[in-house]
Biotite code that builds the C-alpha atoms (Angstrom):
import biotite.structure as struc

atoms = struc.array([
    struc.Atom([104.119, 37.926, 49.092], chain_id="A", res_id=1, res_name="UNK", atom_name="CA", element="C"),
    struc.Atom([101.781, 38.436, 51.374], chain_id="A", res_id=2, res_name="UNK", atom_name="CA", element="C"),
    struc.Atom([101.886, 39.495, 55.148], chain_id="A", res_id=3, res_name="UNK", atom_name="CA", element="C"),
    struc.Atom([100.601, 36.034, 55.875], chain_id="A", res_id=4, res_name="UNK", atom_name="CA", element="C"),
    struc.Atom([102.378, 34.115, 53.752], chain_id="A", res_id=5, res_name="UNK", atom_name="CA", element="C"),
    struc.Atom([105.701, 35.898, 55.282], chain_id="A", res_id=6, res_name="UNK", atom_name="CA", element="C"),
    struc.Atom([104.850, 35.250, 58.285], chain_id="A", res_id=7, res_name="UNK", atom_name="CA", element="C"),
    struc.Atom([103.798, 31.531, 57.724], chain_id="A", res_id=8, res_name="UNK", atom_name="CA", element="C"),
    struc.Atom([107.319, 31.686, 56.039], chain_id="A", res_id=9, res_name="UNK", atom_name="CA", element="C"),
    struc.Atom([109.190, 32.835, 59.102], chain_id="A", res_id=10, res_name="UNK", atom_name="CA", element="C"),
    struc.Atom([107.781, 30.499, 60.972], chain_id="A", res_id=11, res_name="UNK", atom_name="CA", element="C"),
    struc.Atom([108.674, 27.883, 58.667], chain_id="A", res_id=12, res_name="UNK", atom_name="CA", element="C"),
    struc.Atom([112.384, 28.269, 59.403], chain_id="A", res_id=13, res_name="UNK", atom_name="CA", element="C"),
    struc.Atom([113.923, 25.619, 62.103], chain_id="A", res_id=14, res_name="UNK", atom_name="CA", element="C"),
    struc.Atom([113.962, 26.783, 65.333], chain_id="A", res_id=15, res_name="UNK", atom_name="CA", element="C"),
    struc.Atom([112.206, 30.564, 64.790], chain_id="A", res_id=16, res_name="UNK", atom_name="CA", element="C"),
    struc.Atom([109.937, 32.001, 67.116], chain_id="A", res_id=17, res_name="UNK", atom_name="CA", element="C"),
    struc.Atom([107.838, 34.742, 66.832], chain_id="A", res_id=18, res_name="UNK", atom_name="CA", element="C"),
    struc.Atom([106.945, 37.462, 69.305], chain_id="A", res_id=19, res_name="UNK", atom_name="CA", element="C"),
    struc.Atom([106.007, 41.411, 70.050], chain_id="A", res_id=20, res_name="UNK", atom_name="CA", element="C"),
    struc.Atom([108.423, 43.271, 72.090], chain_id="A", res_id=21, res_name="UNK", atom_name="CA", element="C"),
    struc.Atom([107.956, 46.536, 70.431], chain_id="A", res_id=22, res_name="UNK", atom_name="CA", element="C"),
    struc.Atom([103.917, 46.343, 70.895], chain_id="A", res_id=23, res_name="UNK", atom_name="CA", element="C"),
    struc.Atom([101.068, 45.146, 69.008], chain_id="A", res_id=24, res_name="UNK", atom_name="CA", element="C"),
    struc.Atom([101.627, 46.472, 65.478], chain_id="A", res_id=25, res_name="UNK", atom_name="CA", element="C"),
    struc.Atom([105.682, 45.366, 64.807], chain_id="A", res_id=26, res_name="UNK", atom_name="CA", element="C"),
    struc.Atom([105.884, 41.368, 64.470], chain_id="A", res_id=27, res_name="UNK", atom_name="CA", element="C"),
    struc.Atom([109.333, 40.009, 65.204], chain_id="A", res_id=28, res_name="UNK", atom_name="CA", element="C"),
    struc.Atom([110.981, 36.402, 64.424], chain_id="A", res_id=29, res_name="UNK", atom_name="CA", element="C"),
    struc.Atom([113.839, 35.008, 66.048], chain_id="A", res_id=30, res_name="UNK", atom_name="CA", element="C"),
    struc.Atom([116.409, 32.158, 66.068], chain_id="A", res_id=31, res_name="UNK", atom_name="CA", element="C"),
    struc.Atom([118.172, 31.753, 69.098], chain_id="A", res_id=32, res_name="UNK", atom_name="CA", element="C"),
    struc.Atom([116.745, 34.452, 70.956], chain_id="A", res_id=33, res_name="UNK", atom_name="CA", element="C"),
    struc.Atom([118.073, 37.003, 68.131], chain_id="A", res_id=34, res_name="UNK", atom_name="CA", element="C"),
    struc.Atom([115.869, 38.928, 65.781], chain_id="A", res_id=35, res_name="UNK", atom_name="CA", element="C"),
    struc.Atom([116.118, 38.415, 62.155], chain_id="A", res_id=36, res_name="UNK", atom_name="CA", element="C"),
    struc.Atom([113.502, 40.005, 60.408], chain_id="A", res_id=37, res_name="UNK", atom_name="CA", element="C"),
    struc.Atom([110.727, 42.159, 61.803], chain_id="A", res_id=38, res_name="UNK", atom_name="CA", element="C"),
    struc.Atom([107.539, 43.216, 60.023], chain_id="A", res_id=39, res_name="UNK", atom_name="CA", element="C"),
    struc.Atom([105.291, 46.416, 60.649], chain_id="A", res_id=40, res_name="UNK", atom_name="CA", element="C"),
    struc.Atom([101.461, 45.006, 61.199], chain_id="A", res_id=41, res_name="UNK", atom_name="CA", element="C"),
    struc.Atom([100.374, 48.315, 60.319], chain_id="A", res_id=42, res_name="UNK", atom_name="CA", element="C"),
    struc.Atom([101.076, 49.077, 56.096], chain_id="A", res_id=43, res_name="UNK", atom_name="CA", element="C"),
    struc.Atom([102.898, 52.402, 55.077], chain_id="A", res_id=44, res_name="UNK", atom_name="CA", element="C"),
    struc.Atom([101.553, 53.600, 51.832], chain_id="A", res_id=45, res_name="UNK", atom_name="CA", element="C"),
    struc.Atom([98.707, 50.516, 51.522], chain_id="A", res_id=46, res_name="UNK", atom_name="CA", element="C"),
    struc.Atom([102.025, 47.968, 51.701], chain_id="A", res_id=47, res_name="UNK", atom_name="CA", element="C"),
    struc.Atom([103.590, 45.490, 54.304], chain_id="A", res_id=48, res_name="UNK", atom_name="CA", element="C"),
    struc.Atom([107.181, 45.590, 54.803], chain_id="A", res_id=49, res_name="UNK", atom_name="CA", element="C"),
    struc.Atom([109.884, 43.656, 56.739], chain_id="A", res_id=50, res_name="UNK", atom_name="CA", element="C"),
    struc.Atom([113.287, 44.692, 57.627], chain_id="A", res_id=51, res_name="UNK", atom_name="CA", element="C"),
    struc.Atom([116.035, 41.935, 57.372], chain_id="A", res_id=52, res_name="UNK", atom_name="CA", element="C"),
    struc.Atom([119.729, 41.584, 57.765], chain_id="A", res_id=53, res_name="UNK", atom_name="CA", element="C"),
    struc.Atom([121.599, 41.467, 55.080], chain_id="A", res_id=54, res_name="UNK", atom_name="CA", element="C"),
    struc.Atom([125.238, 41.467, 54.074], chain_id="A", res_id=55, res_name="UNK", atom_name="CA", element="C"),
    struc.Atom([126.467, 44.746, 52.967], chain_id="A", res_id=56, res_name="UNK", atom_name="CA", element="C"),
    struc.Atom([127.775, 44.539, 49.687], chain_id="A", res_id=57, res_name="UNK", atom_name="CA", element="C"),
    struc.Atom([124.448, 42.162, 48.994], chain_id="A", res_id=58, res_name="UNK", atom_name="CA", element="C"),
    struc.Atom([122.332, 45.102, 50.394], chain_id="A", res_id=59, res_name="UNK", atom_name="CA", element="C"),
    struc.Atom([124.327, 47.376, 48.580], chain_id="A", res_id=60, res_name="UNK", atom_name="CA", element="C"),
    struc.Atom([123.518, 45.264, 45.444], chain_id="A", res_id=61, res_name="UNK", atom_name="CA", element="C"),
    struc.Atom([119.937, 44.542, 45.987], chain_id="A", res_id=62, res_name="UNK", atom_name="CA", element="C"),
    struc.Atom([118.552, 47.866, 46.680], chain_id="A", res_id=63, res_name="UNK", atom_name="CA", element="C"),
    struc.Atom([120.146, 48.877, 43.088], chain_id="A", res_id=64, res_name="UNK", atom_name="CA", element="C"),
    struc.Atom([118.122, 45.848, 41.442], chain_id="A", res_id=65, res_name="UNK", atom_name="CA", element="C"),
    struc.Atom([115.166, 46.715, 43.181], chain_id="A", res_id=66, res_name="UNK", atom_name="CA", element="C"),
    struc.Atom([113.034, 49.747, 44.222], chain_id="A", res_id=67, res_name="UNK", atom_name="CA", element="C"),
    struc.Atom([111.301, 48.039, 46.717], chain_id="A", res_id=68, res_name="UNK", atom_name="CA", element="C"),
    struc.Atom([114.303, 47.232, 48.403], chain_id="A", res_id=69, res_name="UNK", atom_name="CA", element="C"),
    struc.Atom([115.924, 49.785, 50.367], chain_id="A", res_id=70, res_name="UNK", atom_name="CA", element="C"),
    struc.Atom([117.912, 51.167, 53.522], chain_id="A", res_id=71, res_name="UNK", atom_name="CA", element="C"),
    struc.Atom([115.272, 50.539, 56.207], chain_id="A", res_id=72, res_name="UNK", atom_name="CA", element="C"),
    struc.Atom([114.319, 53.838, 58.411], chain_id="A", res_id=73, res_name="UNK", atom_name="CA", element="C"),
    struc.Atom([114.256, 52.114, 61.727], chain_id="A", res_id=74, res_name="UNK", atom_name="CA", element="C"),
    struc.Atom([117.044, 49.967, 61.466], chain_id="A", res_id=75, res_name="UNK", atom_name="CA", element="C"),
    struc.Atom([121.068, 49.730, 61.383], chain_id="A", res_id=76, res_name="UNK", atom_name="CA", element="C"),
    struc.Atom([121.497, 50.906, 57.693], chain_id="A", res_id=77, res_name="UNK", atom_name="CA", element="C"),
    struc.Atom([125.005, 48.392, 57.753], chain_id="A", res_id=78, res_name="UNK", atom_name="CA", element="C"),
    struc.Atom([123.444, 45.746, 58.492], chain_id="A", res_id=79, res_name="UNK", atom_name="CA", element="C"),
    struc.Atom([119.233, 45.732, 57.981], chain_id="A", res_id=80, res_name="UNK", atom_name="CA", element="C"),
    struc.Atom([117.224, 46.030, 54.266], chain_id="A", res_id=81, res_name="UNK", atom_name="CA", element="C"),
    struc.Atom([113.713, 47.176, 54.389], chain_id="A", res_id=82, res_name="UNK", atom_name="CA", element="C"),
    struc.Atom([111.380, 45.042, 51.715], chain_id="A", res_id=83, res_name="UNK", atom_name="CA", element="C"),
    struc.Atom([108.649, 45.891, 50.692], chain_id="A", res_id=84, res_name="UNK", atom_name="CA", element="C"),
    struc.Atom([106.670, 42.656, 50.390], chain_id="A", res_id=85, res_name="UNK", atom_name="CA", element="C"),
    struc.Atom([103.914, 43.323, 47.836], chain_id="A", res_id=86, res_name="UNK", atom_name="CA", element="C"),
    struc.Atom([106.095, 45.076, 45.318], chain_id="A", res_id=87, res_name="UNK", atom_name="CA", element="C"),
    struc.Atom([108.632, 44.618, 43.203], chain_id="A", res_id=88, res_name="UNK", atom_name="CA", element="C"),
    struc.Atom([110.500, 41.567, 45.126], chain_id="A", res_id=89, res_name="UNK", atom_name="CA", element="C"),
    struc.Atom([109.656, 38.251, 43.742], chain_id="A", res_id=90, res_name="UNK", atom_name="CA", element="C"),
    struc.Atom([108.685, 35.744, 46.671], chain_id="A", res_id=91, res_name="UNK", atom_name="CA", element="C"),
    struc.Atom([111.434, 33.878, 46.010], chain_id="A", res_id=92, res_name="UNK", atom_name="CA", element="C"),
    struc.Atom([113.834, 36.240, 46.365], chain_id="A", res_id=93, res_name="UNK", atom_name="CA", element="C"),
    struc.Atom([111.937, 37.788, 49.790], chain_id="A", res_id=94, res_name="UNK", atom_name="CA", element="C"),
    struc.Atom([112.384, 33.316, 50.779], chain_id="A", res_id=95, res_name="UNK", atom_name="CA", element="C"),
    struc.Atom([115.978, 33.776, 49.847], chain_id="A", res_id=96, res_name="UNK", atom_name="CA", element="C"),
    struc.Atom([116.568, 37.294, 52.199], chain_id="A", res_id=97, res_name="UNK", atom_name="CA", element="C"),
    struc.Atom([114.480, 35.475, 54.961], chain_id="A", res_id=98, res_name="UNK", atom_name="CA", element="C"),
    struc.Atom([116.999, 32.730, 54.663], chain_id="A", res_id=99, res_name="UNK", atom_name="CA", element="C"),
    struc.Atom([120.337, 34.783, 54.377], chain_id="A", res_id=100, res_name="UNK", atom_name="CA", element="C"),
    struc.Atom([118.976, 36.406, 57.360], chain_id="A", res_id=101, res_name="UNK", atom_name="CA", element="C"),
    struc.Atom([119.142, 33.486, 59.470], chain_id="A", res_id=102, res_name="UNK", atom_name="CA", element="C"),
    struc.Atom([122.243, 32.750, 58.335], chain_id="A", res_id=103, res_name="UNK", atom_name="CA", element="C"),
    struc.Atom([123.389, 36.295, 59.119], chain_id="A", res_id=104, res_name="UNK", atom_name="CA", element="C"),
    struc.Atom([122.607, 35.958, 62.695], chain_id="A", res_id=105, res_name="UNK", atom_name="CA", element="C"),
    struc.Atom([123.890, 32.321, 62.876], chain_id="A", res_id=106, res_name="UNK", atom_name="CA", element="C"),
    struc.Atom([127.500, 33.342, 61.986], chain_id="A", res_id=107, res_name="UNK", atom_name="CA", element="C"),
    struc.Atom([127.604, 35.902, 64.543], chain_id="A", res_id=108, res_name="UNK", atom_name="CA", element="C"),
    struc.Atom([126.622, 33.547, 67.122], chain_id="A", res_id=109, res_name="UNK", atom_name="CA", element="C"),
    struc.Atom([129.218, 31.905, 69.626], chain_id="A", res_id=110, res_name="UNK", atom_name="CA", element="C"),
    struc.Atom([130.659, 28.727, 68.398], chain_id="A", res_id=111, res_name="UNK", atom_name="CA", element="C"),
    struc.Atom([128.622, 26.675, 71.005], chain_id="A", res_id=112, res_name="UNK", atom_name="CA", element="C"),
    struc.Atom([125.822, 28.573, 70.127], chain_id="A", res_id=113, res_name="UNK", atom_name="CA", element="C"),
    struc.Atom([125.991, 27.711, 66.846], chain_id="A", res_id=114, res_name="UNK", atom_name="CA", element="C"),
    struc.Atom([126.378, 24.176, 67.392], chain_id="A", res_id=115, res_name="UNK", atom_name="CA", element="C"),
    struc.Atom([123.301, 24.327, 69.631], chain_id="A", res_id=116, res_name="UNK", atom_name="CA", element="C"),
    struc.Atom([120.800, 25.599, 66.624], chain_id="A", res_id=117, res_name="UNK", atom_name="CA", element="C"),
    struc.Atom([122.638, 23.041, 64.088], chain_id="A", res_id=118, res_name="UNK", atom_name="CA", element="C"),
    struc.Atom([121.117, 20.359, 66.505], chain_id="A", res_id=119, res_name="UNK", atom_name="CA", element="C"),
    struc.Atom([118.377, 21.773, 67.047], chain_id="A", res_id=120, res_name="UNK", atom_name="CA", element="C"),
    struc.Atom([117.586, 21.965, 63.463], chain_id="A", res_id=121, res_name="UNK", atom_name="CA", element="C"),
    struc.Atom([118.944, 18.216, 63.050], chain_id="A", res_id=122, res_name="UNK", atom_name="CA", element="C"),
    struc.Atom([115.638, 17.290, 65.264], chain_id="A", res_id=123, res_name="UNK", atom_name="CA", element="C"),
    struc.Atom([113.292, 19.383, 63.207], chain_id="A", res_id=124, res_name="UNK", atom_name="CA", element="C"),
    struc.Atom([114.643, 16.756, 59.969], chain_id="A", res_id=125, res_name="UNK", atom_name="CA", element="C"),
    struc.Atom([114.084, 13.942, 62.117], chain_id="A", res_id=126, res_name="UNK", atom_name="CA", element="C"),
    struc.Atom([110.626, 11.752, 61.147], chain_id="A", res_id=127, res_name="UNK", atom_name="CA", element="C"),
])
């Protein structure tokens, strides 16, 4: 995956917004005013990558599948997976951590909170 196909993808998801609050070169995408991936505009090594959160014992999991998937250097290690997004990751799967992501940072919203984005994302359905 590209960088602008990820971040086409980002945007994609209901109710994300995208902004730069660490400068110019580090991309970040939010739901509900909380960050859930981040991408560096500026490639280490030739190659874009993304940080994400990502359940421990999933992280834990993925970054022994994959090489390109690690412990991210800028990032809560618990919590946050760097991917590499031109490597080893299929799309799909880099789709699916986008996605878990969200859901990450969904769960540890308030209740009401939570209720707010489902209805919000009940009006992005809606013809």
């Amino acid at each position: 995956m590209n960088i602008e196909e990820y971040r086409d993808y980002c945007l994609s998801v209901k109710g994300a917004t995208e902004c730069m609050p660490f400068g110019e070169n580090v991309l970040v995408f939010k739901v509900m005013d909380k960050m859930f991936t981040f991408a560096t505009l500026q490639p280490k090594n030739g190659r874009f990558w993304a940080d994400m959160k990502c359940a421990p014992d999933k992280a834990e999991e993925l970054i022994e599948q994959y090489r390109d998937i690690f412990w991210g250097p800028f990032s809560d290690k618990k919590h946050w997976i760097t991917v590499y997004l031109e490597g080893d990751v299929p799309d799909k799967l880099i789709k699916e951590l986008i996605n878990h992501s969200v859901e990450e940072v969904i769960k540890k919203l308030s209740k009401k909170k939570q209720e707010e984005y489902y209805r919000i994302c009940e009006r992005y359905r809606m013809p």
